[in-house]
C-alpha positions in Angstrom: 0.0 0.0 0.0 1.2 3.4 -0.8 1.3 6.6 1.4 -2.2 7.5 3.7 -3.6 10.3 2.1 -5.5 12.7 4.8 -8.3 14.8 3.7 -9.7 17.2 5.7 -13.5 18.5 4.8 -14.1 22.2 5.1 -17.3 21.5 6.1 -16.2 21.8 9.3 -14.1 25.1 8.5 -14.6 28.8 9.6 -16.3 29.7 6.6 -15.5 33.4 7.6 -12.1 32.7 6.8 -11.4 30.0 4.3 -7.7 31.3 3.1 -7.0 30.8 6.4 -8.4 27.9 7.5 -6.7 26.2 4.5 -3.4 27.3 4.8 -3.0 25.2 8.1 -4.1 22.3 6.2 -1.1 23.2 3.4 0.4 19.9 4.6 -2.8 17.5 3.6 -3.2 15.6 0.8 -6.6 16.6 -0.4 -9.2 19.3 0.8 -12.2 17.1 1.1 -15.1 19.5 -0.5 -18.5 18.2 0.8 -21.5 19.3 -2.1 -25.2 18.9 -0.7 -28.0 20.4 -2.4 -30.8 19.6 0.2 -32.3 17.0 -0.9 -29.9 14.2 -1.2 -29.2 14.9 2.4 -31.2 17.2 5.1 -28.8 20.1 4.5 -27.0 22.1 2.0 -23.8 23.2 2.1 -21.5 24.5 -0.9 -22.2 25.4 -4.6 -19.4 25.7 -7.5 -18.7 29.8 -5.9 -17.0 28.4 -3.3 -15.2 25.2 -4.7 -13.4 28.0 -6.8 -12.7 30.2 -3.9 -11.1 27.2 -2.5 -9.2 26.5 -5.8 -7.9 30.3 -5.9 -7.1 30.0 -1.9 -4.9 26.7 -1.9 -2.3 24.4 -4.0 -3.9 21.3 -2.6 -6.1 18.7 -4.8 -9.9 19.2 -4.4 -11.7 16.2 -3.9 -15.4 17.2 -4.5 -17.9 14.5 -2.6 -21.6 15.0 -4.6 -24.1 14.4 -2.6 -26.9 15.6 -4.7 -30.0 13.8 -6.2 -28.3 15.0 -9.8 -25.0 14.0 -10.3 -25.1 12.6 -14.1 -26.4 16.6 -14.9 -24.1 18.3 -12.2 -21.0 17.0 -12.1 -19.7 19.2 -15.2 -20.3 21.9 -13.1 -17.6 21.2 -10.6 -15.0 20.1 -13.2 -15.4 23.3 -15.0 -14.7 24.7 -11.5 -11.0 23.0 -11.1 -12.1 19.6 -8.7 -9.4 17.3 -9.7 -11.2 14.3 -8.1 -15.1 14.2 -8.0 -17.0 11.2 -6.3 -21.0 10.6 -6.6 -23.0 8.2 -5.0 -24.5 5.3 -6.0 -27.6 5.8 -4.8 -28.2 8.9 -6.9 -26.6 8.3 -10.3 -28.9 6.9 -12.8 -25.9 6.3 -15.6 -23.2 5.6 -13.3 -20.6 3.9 -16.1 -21.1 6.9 -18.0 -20.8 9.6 -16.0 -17.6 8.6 -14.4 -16.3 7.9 -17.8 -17.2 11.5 -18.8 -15.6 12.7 -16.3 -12.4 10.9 -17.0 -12.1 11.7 -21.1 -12.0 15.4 -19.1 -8.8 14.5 -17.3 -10.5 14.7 -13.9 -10.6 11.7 -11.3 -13.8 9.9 -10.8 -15.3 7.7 -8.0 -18.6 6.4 -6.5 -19.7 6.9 -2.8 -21.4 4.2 -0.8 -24.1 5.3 1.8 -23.4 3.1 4.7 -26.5 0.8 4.3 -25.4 0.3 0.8 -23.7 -3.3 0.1 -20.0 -3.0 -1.5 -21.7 -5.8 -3.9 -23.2 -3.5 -6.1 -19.7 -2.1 -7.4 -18.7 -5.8 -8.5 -19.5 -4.4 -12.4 -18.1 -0.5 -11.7 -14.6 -1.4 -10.1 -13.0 -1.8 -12.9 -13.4 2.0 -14.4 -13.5 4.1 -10.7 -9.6 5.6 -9.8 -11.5 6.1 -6.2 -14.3 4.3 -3.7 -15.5 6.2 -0.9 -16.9 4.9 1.8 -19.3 6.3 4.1 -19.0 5.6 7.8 -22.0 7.9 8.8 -24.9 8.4 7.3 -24.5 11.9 5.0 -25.6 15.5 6.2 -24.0 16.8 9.2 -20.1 16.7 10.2 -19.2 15.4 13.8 -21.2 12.2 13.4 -19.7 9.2 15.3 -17.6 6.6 12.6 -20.0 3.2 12.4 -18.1 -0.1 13.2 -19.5 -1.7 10.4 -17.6 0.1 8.2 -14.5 -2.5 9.1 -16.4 -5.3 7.6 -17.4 -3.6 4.4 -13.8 -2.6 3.8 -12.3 -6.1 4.0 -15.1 -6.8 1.2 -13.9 -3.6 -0.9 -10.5 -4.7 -0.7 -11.5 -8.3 -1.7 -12.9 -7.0 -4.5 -10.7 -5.4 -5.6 -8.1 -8.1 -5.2 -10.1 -10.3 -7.5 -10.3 -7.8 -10.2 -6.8 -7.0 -10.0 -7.8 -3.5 -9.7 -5.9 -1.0 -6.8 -7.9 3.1 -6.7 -8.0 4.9 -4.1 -9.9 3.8 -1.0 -11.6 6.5 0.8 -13.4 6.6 4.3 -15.3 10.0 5.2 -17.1 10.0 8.7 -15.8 9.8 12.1 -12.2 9.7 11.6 -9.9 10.5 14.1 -6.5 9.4 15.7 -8.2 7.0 17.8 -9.6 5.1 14.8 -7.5 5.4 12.0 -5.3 2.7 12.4 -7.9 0.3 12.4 -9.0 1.5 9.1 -6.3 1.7 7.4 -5.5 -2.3 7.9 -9.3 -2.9 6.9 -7.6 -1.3 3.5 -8.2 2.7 3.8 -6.0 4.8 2.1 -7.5 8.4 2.0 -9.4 9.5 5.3 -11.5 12.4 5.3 -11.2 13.7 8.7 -13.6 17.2 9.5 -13.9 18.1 13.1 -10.8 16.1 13.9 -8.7 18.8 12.0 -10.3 21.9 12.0 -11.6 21.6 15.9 -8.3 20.8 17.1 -6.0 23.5 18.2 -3.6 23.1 15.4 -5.1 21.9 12.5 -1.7 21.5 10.9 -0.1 19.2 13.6 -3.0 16.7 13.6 -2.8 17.0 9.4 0.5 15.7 10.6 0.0 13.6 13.2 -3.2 11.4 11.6 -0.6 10.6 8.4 2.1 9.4 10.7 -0.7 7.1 12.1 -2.1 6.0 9.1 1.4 5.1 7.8 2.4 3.5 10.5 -0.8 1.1 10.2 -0.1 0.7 6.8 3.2 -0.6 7.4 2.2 -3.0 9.9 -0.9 -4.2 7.6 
């Protein structure tokens, strides 16, 4: 396994001050940029405005996270806007195989979401075209949700899967991430945590940036 990539969400930034906010997170791997229009989930959050304020405010990959009931008609929104990975979920996309093909003839990186009571199963005919599966380990809406235990389980299946296709993207984990946990996800086969309140809560955003990758590759060494 390669390096642990740490991704923390601005949903859980100061808004009021997103140059700043991001700069202590200069040392992660991705900025984790949660999309929720409402319906898909009971809240809304941020529109293609403030992906590329975020793109104008930091040198660090945006991984865009759709959770909108529209992805298949949206998601050339957010690549015009400069995400360089974009995820939808399952659940939502009617023409999954085509959309994240789109997205790839357009040079940007694509992968599917799994809503927590979603089986890996259904990816067994998609795992061969996504550079990235995300799953959740809380249901989608609200940041500072507790990480659900059988997220373990499903990973082992993910990576399985993946192992009989002979296939290695990017496995993500958003939800409930913190230092306490991440070791045991990253030997379940995580390799990008999204980690919200764990970062920007802390006192120094940058030092637990830093101290969650030493984690994770310490478990990955050891898995």
């Amino acid at each position: 396994m390669g390096s642990i990539k740490i991704a923390p969400s601005v949903l859980s930034a100061d808004m009021a001050n997103l140059k700043g906010e991001l700069d202590k997170i200069a040392g992660a791997d991705y900025v984790h940029f949660d999309v929720m229009d409402g319906h898909f989930t009971g809240n809304l959050t941020f529109g293609v405005d403030i992906l590329k304020a975020v793109k104008r405010s930091t040198d660090v990959p945006v991984d865009a996270h759709l959770m909108v009931t529209n992805p298949d008609e949206t998601v050339d929104w957010y690549a015009d806007a400069g995400a360089d990975m974009i995820t939808v979920h399952y659940e939502a996309s009617t023409h999954l195989h085509r959309t994240l093909t789109h997205l790839q003839q357009r040079g940007v990186k694509a992968g599917v979401v799994l809503n927590p009571a979603t089986p890996v199963c259904v990816l067994e005919s998609i795992i061969d075209v996504v550079d990235m599966v995300l799953l959740m380990s809380v249901n989608p809406g609200f940041g500072g949700q507790s990480f659900i235990p059988g997220t373990i389980a499903k990973l082992h299946e993910l990576k399985a899967m993946c192992e009989r296709h002979d296939v290695s993207p990017l496995i993500e984990v958003d939800g409930g991430i913190s230092s306490k946990n991440i070791a045991d996800v990253v030997k379940a086969g995580a390799n990008v945590l999204v980690a919200g309140s764990a970062v920007f809560k802390s006192e120094d955003p940058a030092a637990e940036v830093a101290l969650l990758q030493k984690l994770g590759n310490e478990a990955a060494q050891e898995a």
